[in-house]
N, C-alpha and C positions, 0 to 999 in steps of 0.2 A: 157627152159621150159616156163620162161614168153612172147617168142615170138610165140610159138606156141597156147598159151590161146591167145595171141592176134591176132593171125591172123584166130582164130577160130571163134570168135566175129566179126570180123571187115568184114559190108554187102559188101564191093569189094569185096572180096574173099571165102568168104560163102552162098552159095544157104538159107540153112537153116536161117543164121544170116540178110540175105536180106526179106525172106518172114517176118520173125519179125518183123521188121522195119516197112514193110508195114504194118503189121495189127494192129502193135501200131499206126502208121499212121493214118489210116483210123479211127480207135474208136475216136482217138484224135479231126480228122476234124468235127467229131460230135460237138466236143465243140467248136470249131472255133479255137485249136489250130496247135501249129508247135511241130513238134520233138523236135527241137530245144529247148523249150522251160519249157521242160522238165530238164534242165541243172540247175542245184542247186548252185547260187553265193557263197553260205556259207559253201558248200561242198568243193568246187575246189577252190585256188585261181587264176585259171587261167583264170578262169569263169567270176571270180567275174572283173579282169582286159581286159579282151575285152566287158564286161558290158561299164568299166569305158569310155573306148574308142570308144565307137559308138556313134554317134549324139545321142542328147532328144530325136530326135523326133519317134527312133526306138527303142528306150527303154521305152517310154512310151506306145508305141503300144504292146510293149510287155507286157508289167505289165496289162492293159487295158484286153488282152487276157486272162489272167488270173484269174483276178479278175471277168472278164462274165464268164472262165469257173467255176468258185467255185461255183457264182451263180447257174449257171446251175444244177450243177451237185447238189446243196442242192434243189434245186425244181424240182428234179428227172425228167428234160428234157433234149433234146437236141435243138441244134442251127436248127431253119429252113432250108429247103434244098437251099432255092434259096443265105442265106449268106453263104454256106458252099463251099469252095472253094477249089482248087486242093493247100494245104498246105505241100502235103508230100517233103521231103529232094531231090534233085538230087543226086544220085550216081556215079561219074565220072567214068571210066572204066582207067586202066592204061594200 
């Protein structure tokens, strides 16, 4: 049972579970975020250990993301078009 809720959810293998992705995507790039970044260290410990293991300098780009999007989003704007970058996830295909 818990394989088929997963492979329900998981965008390889679900049309439905892949436009999701994207349209979280997309709102997201608004704020100058990543999917990725979405992932809660206090949630997962497993999160929280490949936090540990990445260089500074891409864990502070990340935290930096976040901290403009809060901004953002409390002064009810979005990021300019020209810093809004193509941020969304690559989906591998198997």
């Amino acid at each position: 049972m818990a394989s088929l809720l997963q492979r329900l959810v998981d965008p390889r293998n679900n049309f439905l579970a892949r436009m999701h992705m994207k349209s979280v995507s997309n709102r997201l790039r608004r704020y100058g975020l990543r999917y990725d970044d979405l992932y809660d260290p206090l949630y997962d410990l497993d999160i929280k250990e490949s936090l540990n293991r990445l260089p500074r300098e891409i864990v502070d780009a990340r935290n930096q993301r976040l901290k403009r999007a809060m901004d953002l989003s409390m002064k009810h704007e979005y990021l300019p078009a020209d810093l809004q970058v193509c941020m969304s996830p690559t989906i591998t295909e198997n």
